[in-house]
C-alpha positions as CSV (number, residue, x, y, z in Angstrom):
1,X,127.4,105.3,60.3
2,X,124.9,107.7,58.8
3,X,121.5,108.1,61.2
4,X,118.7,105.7,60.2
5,X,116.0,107.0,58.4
6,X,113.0,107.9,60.2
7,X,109.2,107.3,59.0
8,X,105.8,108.0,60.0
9,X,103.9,105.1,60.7
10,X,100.7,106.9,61.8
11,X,99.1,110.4,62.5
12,X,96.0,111.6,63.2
13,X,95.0,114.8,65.5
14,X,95.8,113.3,68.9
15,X,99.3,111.2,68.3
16,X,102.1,110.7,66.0
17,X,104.0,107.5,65.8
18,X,107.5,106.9,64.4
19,X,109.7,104.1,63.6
20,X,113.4,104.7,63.7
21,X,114.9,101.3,62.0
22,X,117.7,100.3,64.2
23,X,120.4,96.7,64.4
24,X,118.7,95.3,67.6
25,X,117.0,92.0,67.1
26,X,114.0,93.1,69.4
27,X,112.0,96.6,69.4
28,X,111.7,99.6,71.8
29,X,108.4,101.2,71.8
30,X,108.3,104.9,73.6
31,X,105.4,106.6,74.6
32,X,106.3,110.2,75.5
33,X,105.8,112.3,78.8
34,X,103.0,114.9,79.0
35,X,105.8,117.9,78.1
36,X,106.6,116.2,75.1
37,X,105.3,117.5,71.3
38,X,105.5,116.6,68.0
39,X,109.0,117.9,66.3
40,X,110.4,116.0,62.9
41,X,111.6,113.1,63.4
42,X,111.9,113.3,67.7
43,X,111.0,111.2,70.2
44,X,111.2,110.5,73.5
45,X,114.4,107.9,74.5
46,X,115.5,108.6,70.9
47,X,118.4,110.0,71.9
48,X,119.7,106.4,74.2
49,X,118.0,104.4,71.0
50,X,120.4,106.1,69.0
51,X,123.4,105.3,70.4
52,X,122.8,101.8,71.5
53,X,121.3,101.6,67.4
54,X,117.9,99.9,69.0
55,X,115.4,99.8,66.7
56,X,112.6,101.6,68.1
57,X,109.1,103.4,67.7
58,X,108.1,106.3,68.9
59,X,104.3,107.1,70.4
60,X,104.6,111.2,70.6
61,X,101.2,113.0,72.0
62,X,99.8,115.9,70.3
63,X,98.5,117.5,73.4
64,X,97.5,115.8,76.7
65,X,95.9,113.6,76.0
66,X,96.5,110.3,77.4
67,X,97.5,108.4,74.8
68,X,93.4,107.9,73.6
69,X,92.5,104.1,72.9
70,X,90.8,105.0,69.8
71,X,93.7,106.6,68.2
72,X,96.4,103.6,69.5
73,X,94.1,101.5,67.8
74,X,94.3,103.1,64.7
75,X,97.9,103.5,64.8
76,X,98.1,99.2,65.8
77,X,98.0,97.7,62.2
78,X,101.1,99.4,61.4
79,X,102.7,99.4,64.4
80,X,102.4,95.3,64.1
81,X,103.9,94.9,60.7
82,X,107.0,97.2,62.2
83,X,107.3,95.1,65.4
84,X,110.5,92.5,65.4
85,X,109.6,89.9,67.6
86,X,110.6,90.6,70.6
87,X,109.7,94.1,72.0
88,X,108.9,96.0,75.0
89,X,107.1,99.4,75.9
90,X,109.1,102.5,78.2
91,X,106.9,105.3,79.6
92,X,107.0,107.5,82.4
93,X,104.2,109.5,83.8
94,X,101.4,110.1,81.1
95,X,104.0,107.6,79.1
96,X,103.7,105.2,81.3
97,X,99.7,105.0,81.6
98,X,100.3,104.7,77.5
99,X,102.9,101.7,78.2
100,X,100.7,99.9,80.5
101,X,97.2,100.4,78.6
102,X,98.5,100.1,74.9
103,X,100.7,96.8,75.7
104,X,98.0,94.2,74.3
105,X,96.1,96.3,71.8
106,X,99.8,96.9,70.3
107,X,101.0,93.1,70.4
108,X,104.2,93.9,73.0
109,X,106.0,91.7,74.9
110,X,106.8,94.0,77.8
111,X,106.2,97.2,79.2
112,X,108.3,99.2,81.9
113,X,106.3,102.2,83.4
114,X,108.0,104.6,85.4
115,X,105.7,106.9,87.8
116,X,102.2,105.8,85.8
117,X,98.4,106.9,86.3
118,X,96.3,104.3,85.7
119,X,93.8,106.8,85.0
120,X,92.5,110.2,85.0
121,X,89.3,109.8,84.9
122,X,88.0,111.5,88.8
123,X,85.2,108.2,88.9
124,X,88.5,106.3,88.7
125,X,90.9,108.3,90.8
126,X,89.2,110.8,92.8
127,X,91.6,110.8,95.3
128,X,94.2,112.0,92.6
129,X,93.3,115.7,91.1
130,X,96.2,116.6,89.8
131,X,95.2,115.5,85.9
132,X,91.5,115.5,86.6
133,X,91.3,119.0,84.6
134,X,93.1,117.4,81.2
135,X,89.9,113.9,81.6
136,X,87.6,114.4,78.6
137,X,84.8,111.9,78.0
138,X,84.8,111.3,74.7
139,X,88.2,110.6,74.6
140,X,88.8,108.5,78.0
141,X,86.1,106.1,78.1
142,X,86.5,103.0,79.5
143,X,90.2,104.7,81.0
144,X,91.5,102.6,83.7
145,X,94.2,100.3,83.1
146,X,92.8,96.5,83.4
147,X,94.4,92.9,83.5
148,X,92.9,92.8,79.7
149,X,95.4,95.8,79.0
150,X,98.7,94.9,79.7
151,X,101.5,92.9,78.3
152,X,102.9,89.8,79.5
153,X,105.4,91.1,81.2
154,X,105.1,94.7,83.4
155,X,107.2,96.4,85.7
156,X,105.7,99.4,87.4
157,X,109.0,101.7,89.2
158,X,107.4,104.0,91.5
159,X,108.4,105.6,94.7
160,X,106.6,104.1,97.8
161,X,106.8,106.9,99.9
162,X,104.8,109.3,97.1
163,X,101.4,108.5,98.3
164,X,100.1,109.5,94.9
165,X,102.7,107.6,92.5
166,X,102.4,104.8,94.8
167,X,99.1,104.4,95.1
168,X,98.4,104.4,90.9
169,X,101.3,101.9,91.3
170,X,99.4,99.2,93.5
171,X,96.5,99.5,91.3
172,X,98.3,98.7,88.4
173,X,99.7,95.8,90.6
174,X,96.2,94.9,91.7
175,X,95.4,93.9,88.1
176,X,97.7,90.6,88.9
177,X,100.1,91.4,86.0
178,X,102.7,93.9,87.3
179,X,105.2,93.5,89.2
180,X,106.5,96.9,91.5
181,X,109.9,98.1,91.4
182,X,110.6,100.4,94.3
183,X,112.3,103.9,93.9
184,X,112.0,105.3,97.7
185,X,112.4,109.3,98.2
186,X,112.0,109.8,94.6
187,X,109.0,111.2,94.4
188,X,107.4,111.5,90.6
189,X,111.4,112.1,89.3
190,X,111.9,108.4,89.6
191,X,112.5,108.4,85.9
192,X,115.8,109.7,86.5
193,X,117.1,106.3,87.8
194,X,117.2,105.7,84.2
195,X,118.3,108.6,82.9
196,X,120.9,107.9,80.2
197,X,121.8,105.2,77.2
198,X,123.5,103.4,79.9
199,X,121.2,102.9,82.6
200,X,118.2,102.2,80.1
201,X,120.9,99.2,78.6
202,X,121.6,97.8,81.9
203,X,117.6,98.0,82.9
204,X,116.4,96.7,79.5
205,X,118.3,93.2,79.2
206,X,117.1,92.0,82.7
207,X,113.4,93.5,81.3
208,X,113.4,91.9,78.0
209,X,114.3,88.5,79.6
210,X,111.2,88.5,82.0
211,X,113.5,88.6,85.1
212,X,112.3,90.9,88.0
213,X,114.7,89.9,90.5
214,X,117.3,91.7,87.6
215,X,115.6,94.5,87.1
216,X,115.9,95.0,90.8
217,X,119.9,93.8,91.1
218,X,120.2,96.7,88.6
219,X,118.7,99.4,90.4
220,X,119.9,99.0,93.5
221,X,123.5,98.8,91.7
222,X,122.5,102.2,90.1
223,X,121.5,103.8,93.1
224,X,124.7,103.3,94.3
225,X,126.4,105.0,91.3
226,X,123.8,107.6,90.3
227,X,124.7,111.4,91.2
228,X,120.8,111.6,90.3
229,X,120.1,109.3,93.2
230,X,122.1,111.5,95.5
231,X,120.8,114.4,94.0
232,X,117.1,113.4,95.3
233,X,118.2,111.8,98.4
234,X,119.7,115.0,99.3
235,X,116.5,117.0,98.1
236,X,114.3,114.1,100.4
237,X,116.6,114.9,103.6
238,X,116.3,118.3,103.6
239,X,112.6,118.4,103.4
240,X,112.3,116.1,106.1
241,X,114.4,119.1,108.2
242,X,117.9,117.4,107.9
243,X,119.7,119.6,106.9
244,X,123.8,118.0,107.8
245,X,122.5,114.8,105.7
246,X,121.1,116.5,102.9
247,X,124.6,118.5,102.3
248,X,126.3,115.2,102.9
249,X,124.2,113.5,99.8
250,X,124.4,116.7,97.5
251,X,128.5,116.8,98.1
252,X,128.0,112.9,97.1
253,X,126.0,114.1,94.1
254,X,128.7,116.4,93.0
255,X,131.0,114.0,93.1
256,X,129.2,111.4,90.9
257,X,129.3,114.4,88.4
258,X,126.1,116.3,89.1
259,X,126.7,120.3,88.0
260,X,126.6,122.7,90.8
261,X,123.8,124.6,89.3
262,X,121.5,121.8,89.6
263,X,122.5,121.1,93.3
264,X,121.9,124.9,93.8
265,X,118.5,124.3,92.4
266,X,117.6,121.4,94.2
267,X,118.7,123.3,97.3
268,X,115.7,126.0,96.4
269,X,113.4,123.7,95.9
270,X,114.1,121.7,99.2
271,X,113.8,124.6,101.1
272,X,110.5,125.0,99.6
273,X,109.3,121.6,100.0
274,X,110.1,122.2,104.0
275,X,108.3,125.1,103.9
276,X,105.3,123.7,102.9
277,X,105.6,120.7,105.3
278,X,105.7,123.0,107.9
279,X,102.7,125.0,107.3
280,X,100.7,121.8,106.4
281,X,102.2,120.6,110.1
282,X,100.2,123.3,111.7
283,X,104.0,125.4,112.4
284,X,103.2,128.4,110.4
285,X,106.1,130.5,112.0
286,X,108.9,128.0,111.3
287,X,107.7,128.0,107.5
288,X,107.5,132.2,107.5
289,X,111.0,131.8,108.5
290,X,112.3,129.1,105.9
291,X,110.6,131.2,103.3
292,X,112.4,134.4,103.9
293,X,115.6,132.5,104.2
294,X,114.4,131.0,100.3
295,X,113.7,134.5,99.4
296,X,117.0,136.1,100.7
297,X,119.0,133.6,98.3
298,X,120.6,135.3,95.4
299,X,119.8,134.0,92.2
300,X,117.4,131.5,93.5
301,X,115.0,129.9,90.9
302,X,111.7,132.0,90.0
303,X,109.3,128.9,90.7
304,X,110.8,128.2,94.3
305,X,110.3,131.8,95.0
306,X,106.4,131.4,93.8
307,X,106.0,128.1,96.0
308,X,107.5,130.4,99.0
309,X,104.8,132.8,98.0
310,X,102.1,130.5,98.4
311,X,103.4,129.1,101.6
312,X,103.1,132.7,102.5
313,X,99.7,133.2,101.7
314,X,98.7,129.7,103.6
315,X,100.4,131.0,106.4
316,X,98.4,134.0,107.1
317,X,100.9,136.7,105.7
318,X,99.8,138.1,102.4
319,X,101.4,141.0,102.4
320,X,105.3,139.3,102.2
321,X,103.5,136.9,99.7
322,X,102.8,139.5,97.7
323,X,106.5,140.4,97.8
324,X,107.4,137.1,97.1
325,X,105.2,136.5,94.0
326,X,106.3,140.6,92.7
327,X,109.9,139.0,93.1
328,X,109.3,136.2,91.1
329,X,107.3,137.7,88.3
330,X,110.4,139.7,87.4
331,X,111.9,136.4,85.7
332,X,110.8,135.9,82.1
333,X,110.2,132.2,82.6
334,X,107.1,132.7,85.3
335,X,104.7,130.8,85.3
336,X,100.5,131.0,85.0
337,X,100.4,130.3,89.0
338,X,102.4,133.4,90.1
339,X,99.8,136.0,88.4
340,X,97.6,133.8,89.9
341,X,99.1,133.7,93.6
342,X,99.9,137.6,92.9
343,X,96.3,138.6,92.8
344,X,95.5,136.4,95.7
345,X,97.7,137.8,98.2
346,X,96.2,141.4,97.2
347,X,92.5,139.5,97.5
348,X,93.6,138.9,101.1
349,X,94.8,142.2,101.9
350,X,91.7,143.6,101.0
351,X,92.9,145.0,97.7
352,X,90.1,143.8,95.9
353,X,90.1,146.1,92.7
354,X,94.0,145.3,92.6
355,X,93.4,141.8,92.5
356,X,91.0,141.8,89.7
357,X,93.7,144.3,87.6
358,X,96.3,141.7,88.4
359,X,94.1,139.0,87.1
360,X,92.8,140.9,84.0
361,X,96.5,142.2,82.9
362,X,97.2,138.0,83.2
363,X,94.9,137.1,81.7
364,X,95.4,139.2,78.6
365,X,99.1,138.1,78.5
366,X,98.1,134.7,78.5
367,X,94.4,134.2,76.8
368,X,94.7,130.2,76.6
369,X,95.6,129.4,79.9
370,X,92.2,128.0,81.8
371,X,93.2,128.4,85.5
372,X,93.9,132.4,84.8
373,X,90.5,132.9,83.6
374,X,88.8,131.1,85.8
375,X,90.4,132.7,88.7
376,X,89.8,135.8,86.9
377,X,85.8,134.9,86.8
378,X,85.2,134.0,89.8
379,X,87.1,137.2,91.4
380,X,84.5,139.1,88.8
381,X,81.9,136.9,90.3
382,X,82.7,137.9,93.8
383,X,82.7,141.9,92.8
384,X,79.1,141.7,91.9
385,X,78.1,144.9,90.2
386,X,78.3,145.3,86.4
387,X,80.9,142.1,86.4
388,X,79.2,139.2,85.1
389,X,79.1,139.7,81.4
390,X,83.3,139.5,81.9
391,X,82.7,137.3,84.4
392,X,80.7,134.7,81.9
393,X,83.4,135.7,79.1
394,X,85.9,134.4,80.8
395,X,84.6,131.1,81.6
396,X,83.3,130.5,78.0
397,X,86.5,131.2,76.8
398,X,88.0,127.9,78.7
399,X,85.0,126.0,78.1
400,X,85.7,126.6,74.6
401,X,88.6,124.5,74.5
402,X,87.9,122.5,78.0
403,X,84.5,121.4,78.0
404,X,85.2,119.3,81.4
405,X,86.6,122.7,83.1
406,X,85.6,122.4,86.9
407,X,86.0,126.2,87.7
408,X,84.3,127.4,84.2
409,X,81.5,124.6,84.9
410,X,81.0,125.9,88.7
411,X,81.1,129.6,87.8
412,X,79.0,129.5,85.1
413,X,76.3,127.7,87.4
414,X,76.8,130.3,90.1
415,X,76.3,133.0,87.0
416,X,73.4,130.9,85.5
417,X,71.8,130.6,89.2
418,X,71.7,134.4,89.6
419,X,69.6,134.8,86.7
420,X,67.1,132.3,88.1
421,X,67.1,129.3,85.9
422,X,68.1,127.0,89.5
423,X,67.6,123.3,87.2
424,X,70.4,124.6,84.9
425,X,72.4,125.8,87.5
426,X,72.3,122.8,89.6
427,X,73.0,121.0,85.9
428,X,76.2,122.6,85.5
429,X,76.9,122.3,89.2
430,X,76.6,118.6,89.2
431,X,78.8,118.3,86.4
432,X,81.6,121.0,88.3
433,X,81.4,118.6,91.3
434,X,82.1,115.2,89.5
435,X,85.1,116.9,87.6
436,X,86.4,118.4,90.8
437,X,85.8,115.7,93.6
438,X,86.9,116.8,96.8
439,X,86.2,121.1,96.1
440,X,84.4,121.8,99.3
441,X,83.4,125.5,97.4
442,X,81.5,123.4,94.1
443,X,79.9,121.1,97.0
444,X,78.6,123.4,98.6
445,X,77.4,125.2,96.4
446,X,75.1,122.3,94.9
447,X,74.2,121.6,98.0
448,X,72.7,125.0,98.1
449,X,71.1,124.8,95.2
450,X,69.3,121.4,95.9
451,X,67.9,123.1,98.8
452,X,66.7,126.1,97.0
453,X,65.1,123.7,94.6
454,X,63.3,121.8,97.7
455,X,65.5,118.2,97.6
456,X,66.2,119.1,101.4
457,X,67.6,115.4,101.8
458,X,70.4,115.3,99.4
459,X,71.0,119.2,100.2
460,X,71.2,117.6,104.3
461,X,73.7,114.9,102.9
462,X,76.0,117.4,100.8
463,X,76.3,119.6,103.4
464,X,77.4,117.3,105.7
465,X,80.3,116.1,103.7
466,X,81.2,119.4,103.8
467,X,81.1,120.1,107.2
468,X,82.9,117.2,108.0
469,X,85.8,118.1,105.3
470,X,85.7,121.5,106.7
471,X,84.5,122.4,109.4
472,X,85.7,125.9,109.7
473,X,82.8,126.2,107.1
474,X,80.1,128.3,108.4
475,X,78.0,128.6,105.8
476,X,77.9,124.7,105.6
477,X,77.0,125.0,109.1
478,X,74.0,127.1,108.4
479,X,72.8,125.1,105.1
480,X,72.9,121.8,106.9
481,X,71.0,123.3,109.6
482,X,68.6,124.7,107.4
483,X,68.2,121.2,105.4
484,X,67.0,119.9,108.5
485,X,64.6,122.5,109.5
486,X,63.2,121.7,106.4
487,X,63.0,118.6,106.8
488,X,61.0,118.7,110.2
489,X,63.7,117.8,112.1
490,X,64.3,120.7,114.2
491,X,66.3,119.3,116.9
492,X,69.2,118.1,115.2
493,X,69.2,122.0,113.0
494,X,69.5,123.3,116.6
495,X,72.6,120.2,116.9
496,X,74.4,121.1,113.8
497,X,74.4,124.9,114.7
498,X,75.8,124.3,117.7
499,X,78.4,122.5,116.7
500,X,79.2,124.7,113.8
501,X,79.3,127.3,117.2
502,X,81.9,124.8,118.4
503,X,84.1,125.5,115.8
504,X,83.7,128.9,115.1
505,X,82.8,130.5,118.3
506,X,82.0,133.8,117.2
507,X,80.7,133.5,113.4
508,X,77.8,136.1,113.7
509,X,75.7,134.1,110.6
510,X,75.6,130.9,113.2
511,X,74.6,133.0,116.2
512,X,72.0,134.9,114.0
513,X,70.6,131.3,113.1
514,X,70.8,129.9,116.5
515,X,68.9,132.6,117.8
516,X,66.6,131.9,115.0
517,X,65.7,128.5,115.8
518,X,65.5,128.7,119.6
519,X,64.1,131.8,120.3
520,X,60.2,132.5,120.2
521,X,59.2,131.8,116.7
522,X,57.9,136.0,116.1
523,X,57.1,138.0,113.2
524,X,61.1,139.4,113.5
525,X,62.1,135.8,113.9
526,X,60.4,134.7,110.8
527,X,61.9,137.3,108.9
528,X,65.2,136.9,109.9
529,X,64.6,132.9,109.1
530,X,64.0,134.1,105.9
531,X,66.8,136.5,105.8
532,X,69.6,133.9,106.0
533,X,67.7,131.9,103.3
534,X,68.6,134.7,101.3
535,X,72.1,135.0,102.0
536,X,73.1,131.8,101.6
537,X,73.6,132.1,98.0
538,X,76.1,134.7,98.3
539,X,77.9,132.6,101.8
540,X,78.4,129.4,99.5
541,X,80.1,131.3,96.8
């Protein structure tokens, strides 16, 4: 039989939509993952609709962008008159926000989303950042998925021990028109439970019959079956530190038909997932250890070799981080973040000059990519000196084509604060902190600059959000204690100083403003009152 003929049923700048004809009496409508571009006639699942002949349509995004409300509903009209009718929606990830949000607009019956956001947006999800950097207004207004949104019938799969997935999984459930599928110890790979034409049959007749209670028969019968499954479960094992199970599960995996370079893979990556468990765990020598092990693995994969690196650095060892990151650089596939980690483990060593080089070469070999540059201006930024022209260059070039940009937003405040204009800088600074919610360094930093612009009380507030995120702060310490003193409240300045001394002991900037506020209140004492003012800026950065 000859391959149906594929047409385009809409395009504009953010999305293109495509309608493979196909003998199924019902229709499959796809929205692509976040990887996922534009190529002919592609689209994602096209490959499973082909060879069960489903006739199916095709959302593909252009960039990532979310699947934007204003282009679906553009696209709708035609997407209607294409529908048969029945139908049902299959995403995963930035798919699956597009599966859940588009169901009504588009006219679907059914939606299954696999590891969804239900939004992006940081006044939505602050608590997720992971996507925060790709949320632009004018495109994501009015983001989150609602009750209003959905089809029907929706299925949410998502792993309940991912606190991310599964929390963006109960919100879609909190709408009252979802119903959750669990995937445990998949993490945001639960997609591959239904990897293949096979498994997407078996999952889609329970689906388009409204039956839950099938949907879940069939994936606990694929679990059983799925070298994928195994493949995770042995990944999930390892990182928890159990190490006979997770060979047990992989030698399962390779039985169901998994290839052994993928199990070798998985066995990288594991090691690096326990790696970092063990450093978050406070057990910094057990996770040097697992990392050298990683990094004495022949032909181990670049990017496992870069998350060793970073476990490194968080572990207080830059100099085999460096190693780790020079290792991993020599593959051709590396990624933005090893450049990035490279020139932070030479930051730590004190190699300051090297660390900017490392930065600058990046940066040159890979002009478009935001998080480069802005690690590259803010490293300028920190150099002082003749710096801040390049410094400003840099973050103009991401806000360029990332007006939201956190970092560019927060260093050009910092840049725009240093040549006095404070109501600008605090401007941009606002807007860094509500793209970035949770950065301790853009908090701060406003909080410094409310202070310098005499709003002691919200300055007091910020900085104690900060100091109670992060205590190991000091200048946090200081700036809330100077908030206070400004606001006559001298006793509790003394307070917060002393338990910033608490913390850090011996931080000579919270003796100095101890002293300060207790001792006689002299000429010298004045002066060095005023002194700290001063260097605040420059302790916030």
């Amino acid at each position: 039989m000859p391959p149906a003929k594929t047409r385009v049923l809409f395009e504009d700048r953010e999305i293109l939509v495509l309608h493979r004809p196909g003998a199924s009496d019902w229709t499959l409508v796809t929205f692509a993952d976040l990887t996922f571009r534009p190529s002919g006639a592609a689209f994602w699942a096209r490959g499973a609709a082909e060879k069960l002949d489903l006739d199916a349509i095709g959302f593909v995004a252009k960039r990532e962008n979310w699947y934007p409300a204003a282009s679906v509903e553009r696209a709708a009209p035609a997407v209607h008159a294409a529908l048969k009718p029945r139908s049902i929606a299959y995403g995963y990830s930035m798919g699956a926000y597009g599966a859940l949000k588009h169901g009504r607009c588009l006219g679907l019956a059914g939606a299954i989303a696999v590891a969804p956001q239900v939004s992006v947006s940081p006044a939505d999800v602050p608590w997720d950042t992971r996507f925060h950097r790709l949320h632009q207004p004018s495109l994501h207004q009015g983001m989150i998925v609602t009750a209003a949104d959905l089809a029907p019938f929706v299925a949410v799969l998502a792993d309940p021990y991912d606190g991310l997935d599964w929390r963006h999984a109960r919100m879609a459930a909190a709408t009252g028109r979802a119903h959750l599928l669990r995937a445990p110890m998949t993490g945001h790979g639960a997609i591959w439970l239904l990897a293949g034409s096979r498994a997407l049959e078996e999952i889609l007749a329970p689906a388009l019959a409204h039956d839950i209670a099938g949907m879940r028969a069939v994936l606990r019968a694929r679990r059983a079956r799925s070298g994928h499954w195994f493949r995770l479960m042995g990944r999930a094992a390892a990182r928890h530190g159990h190490d006979r199970l997770s060979e047990t599960l992989w030698q399962r995996a390779a039985e169901l038909g998994m290839p052994a370079a993928l199990i070798e893979v998985e066995r990288a990556e594991a090691m690096a997932d326990r790696a970092y468990r063990l450093v978050e765990a406070g057990r910094p020598a057990e996770a040097v250890a697992q990392c050298r092990r990683l990094v004495a693995i022949e032909n181990r994969p670049a990017g496992s070799i870069g998350r060793a690196g970073h476990v490194l650095l968080k572990a207080g060892v830059p100099a085999e981080a460096e190693a780790a990151f020079r290792l991993a650089l020599r593959d051709r596939s590396a990624t933005p973040d090893l450049h990035i980690g490279l020139s932070l483990a030479l930051g730590q060593q004190g190699r300051g000059r090297e660390a900017i080089e490392v930065a600058r070469a990046a940066h040159a070999a890979l002009p478009r990519d935001a998080e480069i540059a802005t690690h590259l201006g803010h490293l300028l930024i920190g150099a002082g000196g003749d710096h801040q022209a390049e410094a400003e260059a840099a973050f103009r070039s991401v806000l360029a084509r990332q007006p939201a940009s956190g970092q560019a937003l927060y260093g050009m405040s910092v840049l725009t604060a240093g040549r006095g204009d404070l109501p600008k800088a605090r401007l941009l600074a606002q807007r860094a902190v509500f793209r970035m919610p949770g950065n301790q360094d853009a908090l701060a930093w406003l909080a410094e600059l409310q202070l310098r612009l005499g709003d002691a009380t919200r300055a007091a507030r910020l900085f104690r959000g900060v100091v109670q995120s992060d205590p190991s702060r000091a200048s946090a310490h200081a700036g809330l204690s100077e908030a206070l003193t400004a606001l006559g409240r001298r006793e509790e300045a003394v307070a917060a100083v002393r338990r910033g001394l608490a913390a850090l002991p011996d931080d000579p900037m919270l003796r100095a403003r101890l002293r300060a506020l207790t001792g006689p209140r002299s000429v010298p004492a004045r002066l060095a009152a005023r002194l700290l003012r001063s260097l605040l800026p420059r302790l916030a950065q």
